[in-house]
C-alpha positions as CSV (number, residue, x, y, z in Angstrom):
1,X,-127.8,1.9,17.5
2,X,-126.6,-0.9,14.8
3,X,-128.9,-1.9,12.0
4,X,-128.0,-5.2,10.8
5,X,-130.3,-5.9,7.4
6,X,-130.4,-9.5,6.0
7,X,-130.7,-9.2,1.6
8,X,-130.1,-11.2,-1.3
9,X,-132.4,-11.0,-4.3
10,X,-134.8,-8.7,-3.5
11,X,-132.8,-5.8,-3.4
12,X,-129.0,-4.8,-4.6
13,X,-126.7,-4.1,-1.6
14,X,-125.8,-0.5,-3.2
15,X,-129.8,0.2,-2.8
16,X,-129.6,-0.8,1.0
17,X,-126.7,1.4,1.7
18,X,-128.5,4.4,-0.3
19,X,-132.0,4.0,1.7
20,X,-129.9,3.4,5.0
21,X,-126.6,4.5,5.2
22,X,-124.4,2.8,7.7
23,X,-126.7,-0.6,8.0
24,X,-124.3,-3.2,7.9
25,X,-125.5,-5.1,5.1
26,X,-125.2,-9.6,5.6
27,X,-126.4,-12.3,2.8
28,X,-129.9,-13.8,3.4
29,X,-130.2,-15.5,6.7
30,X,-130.0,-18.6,7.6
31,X,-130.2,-20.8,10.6
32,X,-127.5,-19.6,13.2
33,X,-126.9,-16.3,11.4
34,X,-128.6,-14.0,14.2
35,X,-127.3,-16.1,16.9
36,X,-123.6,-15.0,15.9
37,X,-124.7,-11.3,15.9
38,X,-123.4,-9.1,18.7
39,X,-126.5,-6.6,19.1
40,X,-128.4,-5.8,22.1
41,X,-131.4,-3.5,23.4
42,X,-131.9,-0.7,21.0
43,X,-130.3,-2.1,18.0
44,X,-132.3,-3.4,15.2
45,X,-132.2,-6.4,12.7
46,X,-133.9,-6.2,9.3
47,X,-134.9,-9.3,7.5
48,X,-135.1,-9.2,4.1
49,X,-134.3,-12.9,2.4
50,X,-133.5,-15.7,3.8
51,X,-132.4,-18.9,2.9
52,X,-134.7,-22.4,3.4
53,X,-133.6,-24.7,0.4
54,X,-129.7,-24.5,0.4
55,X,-129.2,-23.9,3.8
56,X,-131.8,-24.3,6.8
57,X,-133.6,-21.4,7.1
58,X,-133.8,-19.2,10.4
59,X,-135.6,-20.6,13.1
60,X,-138.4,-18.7,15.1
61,X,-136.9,-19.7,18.5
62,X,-133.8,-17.6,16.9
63,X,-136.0,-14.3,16.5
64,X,-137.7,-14.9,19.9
65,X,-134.2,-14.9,21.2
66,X,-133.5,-11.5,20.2
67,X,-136.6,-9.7,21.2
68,X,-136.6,-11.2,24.3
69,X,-133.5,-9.6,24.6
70,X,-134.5,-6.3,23.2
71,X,-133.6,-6.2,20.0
72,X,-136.2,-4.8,17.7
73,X,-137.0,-7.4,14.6
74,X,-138.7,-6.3,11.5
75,X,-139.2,-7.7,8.2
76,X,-140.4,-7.9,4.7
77,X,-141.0,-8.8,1.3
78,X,-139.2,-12.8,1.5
79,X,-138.8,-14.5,4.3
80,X,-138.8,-11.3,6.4
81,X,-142.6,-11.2,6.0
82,X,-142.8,-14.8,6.3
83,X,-141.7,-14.7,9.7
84,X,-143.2,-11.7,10.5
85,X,-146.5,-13.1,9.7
86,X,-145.7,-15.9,12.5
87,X,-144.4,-13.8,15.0
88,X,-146.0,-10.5,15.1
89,X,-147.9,-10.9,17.8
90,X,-144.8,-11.8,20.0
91,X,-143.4,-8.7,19.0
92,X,-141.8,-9.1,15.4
93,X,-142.8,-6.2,13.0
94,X,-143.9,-6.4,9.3
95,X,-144.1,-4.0,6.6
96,X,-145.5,-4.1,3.2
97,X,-148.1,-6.0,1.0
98,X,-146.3,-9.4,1.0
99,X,-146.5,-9.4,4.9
100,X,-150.0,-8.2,4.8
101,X,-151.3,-11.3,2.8
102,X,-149.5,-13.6,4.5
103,X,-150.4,-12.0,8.3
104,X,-154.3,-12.2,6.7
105,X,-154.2,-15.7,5.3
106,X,-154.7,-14.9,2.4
107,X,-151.2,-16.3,1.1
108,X,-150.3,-19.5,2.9
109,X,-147.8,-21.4,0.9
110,X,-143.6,-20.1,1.8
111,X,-143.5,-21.0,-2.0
112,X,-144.8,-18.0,-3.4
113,X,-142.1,-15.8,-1.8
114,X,-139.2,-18.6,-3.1
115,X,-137.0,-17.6,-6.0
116,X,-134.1,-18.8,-7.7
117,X,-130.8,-16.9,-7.8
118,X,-127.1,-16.4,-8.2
119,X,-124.8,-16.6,-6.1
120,X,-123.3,-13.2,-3.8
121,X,-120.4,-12.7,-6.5
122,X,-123.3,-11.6,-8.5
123,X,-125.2,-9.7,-6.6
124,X,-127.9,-12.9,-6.0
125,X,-129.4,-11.9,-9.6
126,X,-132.8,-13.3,-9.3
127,X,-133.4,-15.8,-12.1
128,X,-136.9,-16.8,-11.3
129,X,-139.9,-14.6,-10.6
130,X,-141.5,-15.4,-6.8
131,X,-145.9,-15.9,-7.4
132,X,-146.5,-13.6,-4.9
133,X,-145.1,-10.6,-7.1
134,X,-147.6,-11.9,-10.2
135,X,-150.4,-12.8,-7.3
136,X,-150.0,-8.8,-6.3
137,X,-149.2,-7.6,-10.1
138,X,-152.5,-9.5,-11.0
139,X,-154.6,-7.6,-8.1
140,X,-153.4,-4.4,-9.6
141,X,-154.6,-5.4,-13.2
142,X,-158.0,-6.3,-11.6
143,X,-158.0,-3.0,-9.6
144,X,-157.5,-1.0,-13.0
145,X,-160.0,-3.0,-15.0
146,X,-157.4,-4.9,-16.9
147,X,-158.8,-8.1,-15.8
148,X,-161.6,-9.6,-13.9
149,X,-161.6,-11.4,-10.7
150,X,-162.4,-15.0,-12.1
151,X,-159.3,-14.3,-15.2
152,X,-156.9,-13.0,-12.5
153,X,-158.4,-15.8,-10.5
154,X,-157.0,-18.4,-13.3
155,X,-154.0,-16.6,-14.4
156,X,-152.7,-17.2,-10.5
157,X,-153.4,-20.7,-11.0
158,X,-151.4,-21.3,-13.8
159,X,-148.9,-19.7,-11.9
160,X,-149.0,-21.8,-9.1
161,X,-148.9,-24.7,-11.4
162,X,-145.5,-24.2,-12.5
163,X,-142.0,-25.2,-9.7
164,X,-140.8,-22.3,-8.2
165,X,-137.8,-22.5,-9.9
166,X,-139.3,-22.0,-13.2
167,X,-142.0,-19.2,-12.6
168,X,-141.4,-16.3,-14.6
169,X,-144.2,-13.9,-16.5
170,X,-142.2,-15.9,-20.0
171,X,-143.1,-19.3,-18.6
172,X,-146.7,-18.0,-17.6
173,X,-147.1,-17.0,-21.2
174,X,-145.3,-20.4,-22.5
175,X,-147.1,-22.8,-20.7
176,X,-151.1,-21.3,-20.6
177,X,-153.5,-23.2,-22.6
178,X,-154.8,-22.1,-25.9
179,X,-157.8,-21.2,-24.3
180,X,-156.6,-18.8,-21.5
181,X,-153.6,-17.4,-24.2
182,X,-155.5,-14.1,-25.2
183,X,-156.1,-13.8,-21.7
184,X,-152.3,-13.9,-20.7
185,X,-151.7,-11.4,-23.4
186,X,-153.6,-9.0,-22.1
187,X,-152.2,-8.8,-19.0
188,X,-148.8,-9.4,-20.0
189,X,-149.2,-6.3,-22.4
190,X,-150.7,-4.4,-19.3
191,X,-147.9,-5.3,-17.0
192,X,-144.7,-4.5,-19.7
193,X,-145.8,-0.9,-20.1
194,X,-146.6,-0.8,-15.9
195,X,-144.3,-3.3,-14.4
196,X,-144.2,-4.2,-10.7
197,X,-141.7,-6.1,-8.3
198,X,-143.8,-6.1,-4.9
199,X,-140.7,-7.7,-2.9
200,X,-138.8,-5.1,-4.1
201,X,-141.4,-2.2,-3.1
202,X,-141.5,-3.7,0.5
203,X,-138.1,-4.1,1.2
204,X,-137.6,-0.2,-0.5
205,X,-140.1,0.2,2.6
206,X,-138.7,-1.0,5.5
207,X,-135.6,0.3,5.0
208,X,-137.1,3.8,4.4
209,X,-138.9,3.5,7.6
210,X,-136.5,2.4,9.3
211,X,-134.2,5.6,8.5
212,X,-136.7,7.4,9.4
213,X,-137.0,5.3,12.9
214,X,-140.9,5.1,12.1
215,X,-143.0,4.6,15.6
216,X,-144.5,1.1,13.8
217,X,-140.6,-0.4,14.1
218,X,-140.7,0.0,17.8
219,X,-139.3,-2.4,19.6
220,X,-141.4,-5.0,21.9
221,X,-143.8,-3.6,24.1
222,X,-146.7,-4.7,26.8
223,X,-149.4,-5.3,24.3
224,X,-147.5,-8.2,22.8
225,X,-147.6,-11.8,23.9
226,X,-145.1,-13.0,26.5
227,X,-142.5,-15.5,25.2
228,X,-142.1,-18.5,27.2
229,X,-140.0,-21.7,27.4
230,X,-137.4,-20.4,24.8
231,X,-134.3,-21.2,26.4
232,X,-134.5,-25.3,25.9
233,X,-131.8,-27.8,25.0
234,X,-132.1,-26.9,21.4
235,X,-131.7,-23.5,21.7
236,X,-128.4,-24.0,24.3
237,X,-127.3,-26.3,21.4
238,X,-127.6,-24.0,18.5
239,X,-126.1,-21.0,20.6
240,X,-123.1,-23.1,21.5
241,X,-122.5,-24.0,18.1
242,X,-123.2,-20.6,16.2
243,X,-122.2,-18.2,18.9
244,X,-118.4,-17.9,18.7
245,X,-115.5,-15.4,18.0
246,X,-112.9,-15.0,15.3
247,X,-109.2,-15.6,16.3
248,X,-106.9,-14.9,13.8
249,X,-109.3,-15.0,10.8
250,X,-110.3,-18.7,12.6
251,X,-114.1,-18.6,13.9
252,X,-114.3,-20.8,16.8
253,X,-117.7,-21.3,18.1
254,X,-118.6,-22.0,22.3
255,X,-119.2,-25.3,21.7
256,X,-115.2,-25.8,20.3
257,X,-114.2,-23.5,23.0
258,X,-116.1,-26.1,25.8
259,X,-114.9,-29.1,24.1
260,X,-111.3,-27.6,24.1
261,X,-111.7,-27.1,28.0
262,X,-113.4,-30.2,28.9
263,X,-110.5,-32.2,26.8
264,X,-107.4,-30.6,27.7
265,X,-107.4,-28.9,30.7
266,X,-106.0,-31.0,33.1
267,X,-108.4,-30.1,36.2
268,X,-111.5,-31.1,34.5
269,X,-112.2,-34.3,35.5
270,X,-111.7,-32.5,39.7
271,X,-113.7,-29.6,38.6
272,X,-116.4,-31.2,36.6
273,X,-117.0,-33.8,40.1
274,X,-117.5,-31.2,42.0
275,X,-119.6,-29.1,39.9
276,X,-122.3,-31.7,39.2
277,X,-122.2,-33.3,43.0
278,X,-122.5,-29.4,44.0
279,X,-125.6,-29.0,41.7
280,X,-126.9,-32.6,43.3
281,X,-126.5,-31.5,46.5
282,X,-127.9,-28.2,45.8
283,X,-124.9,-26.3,47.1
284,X,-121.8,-24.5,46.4
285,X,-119.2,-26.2,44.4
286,X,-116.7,-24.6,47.2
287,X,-118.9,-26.4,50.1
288,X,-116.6,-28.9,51.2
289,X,-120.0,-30.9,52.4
290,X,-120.9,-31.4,48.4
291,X,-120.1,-34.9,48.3
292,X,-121.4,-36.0,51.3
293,X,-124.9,-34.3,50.5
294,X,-124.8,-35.9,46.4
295,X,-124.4,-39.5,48.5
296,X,-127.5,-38.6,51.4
297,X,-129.2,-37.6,48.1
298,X,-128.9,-40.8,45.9
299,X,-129.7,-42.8,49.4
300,X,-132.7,-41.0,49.3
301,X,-133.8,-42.3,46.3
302,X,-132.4,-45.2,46.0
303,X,-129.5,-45.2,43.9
304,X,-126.9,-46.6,46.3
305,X,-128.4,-50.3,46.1
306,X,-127.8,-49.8,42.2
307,X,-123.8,-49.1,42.3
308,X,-123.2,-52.2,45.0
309,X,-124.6,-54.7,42.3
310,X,-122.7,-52.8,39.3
311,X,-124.7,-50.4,37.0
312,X,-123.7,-49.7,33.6
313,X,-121.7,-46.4,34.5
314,X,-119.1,-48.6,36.5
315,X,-116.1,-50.4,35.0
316,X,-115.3,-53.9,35.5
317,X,-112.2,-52.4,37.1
318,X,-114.3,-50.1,39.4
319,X,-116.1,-53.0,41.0
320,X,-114.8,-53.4,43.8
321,X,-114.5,-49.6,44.6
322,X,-116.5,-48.9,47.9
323,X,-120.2,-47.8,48.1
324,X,-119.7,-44.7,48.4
325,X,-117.0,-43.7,45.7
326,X,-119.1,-46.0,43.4
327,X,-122.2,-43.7,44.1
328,X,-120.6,-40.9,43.6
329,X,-118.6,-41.8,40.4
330,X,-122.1,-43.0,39.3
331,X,-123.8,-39.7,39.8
332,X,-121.0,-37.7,37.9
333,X,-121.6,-39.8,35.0
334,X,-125.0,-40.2,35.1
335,X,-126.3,-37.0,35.7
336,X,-123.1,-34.9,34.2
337,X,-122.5,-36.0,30.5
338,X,-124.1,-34.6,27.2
339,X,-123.5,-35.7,23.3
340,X,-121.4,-33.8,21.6
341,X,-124.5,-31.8,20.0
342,X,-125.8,-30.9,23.2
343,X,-122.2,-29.6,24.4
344,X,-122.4,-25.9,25.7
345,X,-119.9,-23.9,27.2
346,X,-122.1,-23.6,30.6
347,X,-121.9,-27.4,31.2
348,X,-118.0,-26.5,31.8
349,X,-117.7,-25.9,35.6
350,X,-117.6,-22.4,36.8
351,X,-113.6,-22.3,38.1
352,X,-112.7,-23.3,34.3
353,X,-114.7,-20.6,32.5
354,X,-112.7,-17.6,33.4
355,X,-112.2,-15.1,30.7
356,X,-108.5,-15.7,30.9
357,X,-109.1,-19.6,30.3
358,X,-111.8,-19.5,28.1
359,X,-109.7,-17.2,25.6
360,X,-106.8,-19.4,26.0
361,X,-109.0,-22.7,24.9
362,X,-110.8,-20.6,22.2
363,X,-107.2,-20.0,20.9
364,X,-105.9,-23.6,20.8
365,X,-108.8,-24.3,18.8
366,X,-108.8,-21.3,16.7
367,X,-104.8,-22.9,16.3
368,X,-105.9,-26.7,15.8
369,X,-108.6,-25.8,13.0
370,X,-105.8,-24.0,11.3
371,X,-103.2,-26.6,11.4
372,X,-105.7,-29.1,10.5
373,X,-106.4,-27.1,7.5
374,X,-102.9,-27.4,5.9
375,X,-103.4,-31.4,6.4
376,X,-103.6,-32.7,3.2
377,X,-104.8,-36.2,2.4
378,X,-102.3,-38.5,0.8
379,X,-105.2,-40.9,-1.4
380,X,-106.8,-37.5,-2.6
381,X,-104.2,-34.5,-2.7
382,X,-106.9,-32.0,-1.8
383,X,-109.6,-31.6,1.4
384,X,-113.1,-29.5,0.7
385,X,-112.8,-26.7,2.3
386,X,-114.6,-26.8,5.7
387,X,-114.2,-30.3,5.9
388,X,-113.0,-32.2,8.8
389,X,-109.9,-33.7,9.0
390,X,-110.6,-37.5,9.7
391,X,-108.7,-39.7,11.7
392,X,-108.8,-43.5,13.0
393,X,-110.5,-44.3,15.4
394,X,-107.5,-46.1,17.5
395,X,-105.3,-43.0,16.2
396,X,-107.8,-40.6,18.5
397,X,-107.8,-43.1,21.6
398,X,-104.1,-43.5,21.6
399,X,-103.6,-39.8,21.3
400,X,-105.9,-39.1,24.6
401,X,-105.5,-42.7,26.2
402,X,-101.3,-40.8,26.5
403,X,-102.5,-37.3,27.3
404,X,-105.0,-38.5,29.7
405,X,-102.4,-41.1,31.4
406,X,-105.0,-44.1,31.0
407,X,-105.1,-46.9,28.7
408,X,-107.3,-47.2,26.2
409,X,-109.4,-49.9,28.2
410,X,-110.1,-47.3,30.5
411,X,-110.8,-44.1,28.1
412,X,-114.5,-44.7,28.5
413,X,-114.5,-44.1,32.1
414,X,-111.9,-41.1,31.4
415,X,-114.1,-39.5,28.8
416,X,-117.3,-40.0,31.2
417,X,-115.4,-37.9,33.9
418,X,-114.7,-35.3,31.5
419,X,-118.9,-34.9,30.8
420,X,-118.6,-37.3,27.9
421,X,-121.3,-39.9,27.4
422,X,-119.9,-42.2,25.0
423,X,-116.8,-42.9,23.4
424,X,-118.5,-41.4,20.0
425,X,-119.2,-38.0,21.7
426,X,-115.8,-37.9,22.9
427,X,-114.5,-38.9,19.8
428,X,-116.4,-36.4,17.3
429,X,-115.2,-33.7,19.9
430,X,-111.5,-34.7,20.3
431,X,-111.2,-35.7,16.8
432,X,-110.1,-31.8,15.2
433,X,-107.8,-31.6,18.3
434,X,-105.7,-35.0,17.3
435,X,-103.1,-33.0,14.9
436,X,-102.6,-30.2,17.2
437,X,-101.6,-32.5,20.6
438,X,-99.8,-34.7,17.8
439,X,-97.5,-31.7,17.1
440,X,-97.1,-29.5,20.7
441,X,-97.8,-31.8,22.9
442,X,-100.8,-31.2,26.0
443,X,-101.7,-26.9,25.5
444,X,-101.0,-26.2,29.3
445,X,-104.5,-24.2,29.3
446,X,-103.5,-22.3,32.6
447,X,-100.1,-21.3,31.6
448,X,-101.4,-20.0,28.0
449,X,-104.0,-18.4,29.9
450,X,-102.0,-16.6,32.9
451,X,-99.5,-15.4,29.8
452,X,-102.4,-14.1,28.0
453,X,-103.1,-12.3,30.8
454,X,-99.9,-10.9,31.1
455,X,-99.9,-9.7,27.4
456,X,-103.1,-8.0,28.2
457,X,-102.0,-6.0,31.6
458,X,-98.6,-4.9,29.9
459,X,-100.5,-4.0,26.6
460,X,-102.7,-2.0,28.7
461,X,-100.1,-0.3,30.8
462,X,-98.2,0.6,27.9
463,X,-101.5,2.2,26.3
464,X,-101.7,4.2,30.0
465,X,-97.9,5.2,29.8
């Protein structure tokens, strides 16, 4: 069983590795995080903080994902309890006060877990103090008489007053009014000889639980309600773009590995026909009947009176093509190609999404991101790192116009055959590949693929011998 456990400010990494020793410990989550995680049934993922301001936070469909997968989810204190709050009864688990009051309604705002901290160097030092800790530090001075309810009552709406980034019990003492100042001291005096951090307490609680694999961190069971419709476009797009692997110290996500494929493999355009007339026809893309089945289908509903007067997917050149070939060259591009953002790996066609091939293009794009990386500028001297290296537009065009054996006139209808469905998706995708064809020439994607291959069988041999 792994435990992956999502912190920042709420707790220090040492303290996480004390309370559960072998948890490997990540930076507060953000969108895409848990998509690039490689756990399964019977692992568990912890969420602690998360990020929503400097990064876009985690999604819901992201946490869905995983327990519809089996993966238990649990969280607490920050955005863990946030979450949990929203998704427990789908099967997410919460611990602690903070989830309690936000489960219960009683705490609706996500401001009143924000805080403001440092960066990972130092530890995320927290440099504001979150209202929900004063909110439950206030409930504890009512409990032991310190305060009543209508002076805890006004105390929390000073505090809500202030921007979360400036909340701290100082700027709560700062800022009150002259008439609620004796008021503030009181507690203040209270809370210094008693002090609380109820983040802290609740992340201290889940991870104790979870070392002790507590029966309330179970994973998903019949009692909770079904998730439905979670696999949609947006979810294919943000796995293809967060799910990846590392080659060489590169990350490469499936959405540069498909783009890599649909680009430079030479049989796409062949393979790509046949997979979306197949789908059409509702048949194998082997069935040698496929196109003839994608043609009875657009008679059917009357798409073959379209391509004889010249719809928009057809080139002045491809005119005069006959009815047929213009059907089916309509279909392909009609019903086969995506924006770049919607790009996944499974809109590559089956025959091209080997493991041999799809390691080979997942390695000329782990290689192209690095060589585009020691591309410097000329007008600036320097590139931001993780920036993309930008090129003209005819400089792209020329580069696949060659590859592709077209001119550019015709790299619209090219890129379209390749599951393209513009010029600008093909250009954002073949842009970070212009350097790399530039300097080797076409990646022969089979060949680097069968010698892949090769490596692998001999290394394995020579681990049997």
């Amino acid at each position: 069983m792994t435990d992956v456990v999502f912190i920042g400010p709420s707790l220090p990494a040492d303290e996480v590795a004390r309370l559960l020793p072998d948890a490997v410990v990540l930076p507060p989550v953000a969108h895409g995080d848990l998509l690039r995680l490689d756990v399964g049934p019977g692992d568990r993922v912890l969420v602690v903080d998360g990020f929503f301001l400097q990064h876009p936070p985690v999604r819901h469909r992201e946490i869905l994902d995983l327990l519809d997968s089996g993966v238990t989810v649990a969280g607490a204190a920050s955005m863990g309890a946030l979450r949990a709050a929203e998704l427990w009864p789908f099967g997410m688990r919460g611990v602690g006060e903070v989830f309690q009051l936000y489960r219960d309604g009683v705490v609706t705002g996500d401001d009143e877990v924000a805080v403001v901290h440092g960066p990972a160097e130092e530890g995320h030092r927290t440099l504001s103090e979150p209202l929900v800790n004063i909110r439950v530090a206030l409930r504890r001075a009512v409990a032991d008489g310190v305060l009543s309810d209508a002076e805890a009552a006004l105390l929390l709406d000073l505090g809500r007053e202030l921007p979360f980034r400036r909340r701290s019990y100082r700027a709560l003492e700062r800022t009150a009014p002259p008439e609620a100042a004796p008021v503030v001291d009181r507690f203040l005096t209270w809370h210094r000889r008693d002090p609380s951090d109820a983040k802290g307490a609740d992340a201290r609680l889940l991870l104790s639980m979870a070392a002790d694999n507590a029966p309330e961190l179970c994973p998903a069971h019949d009692g909770d309600q079904p998730i439905d419709n979670l696999h949609t476009r947006f979810m294919d797009s943000w796995r293809s773009r967060f799910a990846g692997a590392s080659v060489g110290g590169q990350w490469v996500s499936d959405r540069e590995v498909a783009a890599a494929l649909m680009l430079l493999h030479p049989e796409t355009p062949t393979w790509h026909r046949r997979s979306v007339l197949a789908g059409l026809a509702d048949v194998d893309i082997a069935d040698p009947t496929a196109e003839e089945r994608a043609h009875e289908v657009a008679r059917q509903r009357g798409l073959t009176a379209a391509a004889s007067h010249g719809w928009d997917w057809l080139t002045d050149r491809e005119r005069g093509l006959d009815d047929r070939e213009a059907v089916l060259r309509m279909l392909v591009r009609a019903f086969g190609t995506t924006p770049y953002r919607s790009l996944a790996l499974w809109m590559v066609a089956a025959p091209l999404r080997t493991p041999a091939l799809l390691a080979a293009a997942r390695h000329v794009a782990a290689t192209a991101a690095s060589l585009n990386e020691t591309v410097v500028p000329r007008t600036t001297g320097h590139r931001r790192p993780g920036a993309r290296l930008h090129f003209r537009t005819e400089v792209i065009d020329a580069c696949f116009a060659s590859l592709w054996g077209c001119d550019t006139d015709g790299l619209e209808a090219a890129a379209w055959d390749r599951g393209f469905v513009d010029l600008s998706a093909f250009r954002y995708a073949a842009e970070p590949f212009v350097a790399y064809v530039k300097a080797f020439g076409a990646p022969r994607l089979p060949a680097v693929a069968q010698r892949a291959q090769e490596e692998n069988l001999a290394g394995s041999a020579a681990r049997v011998s």
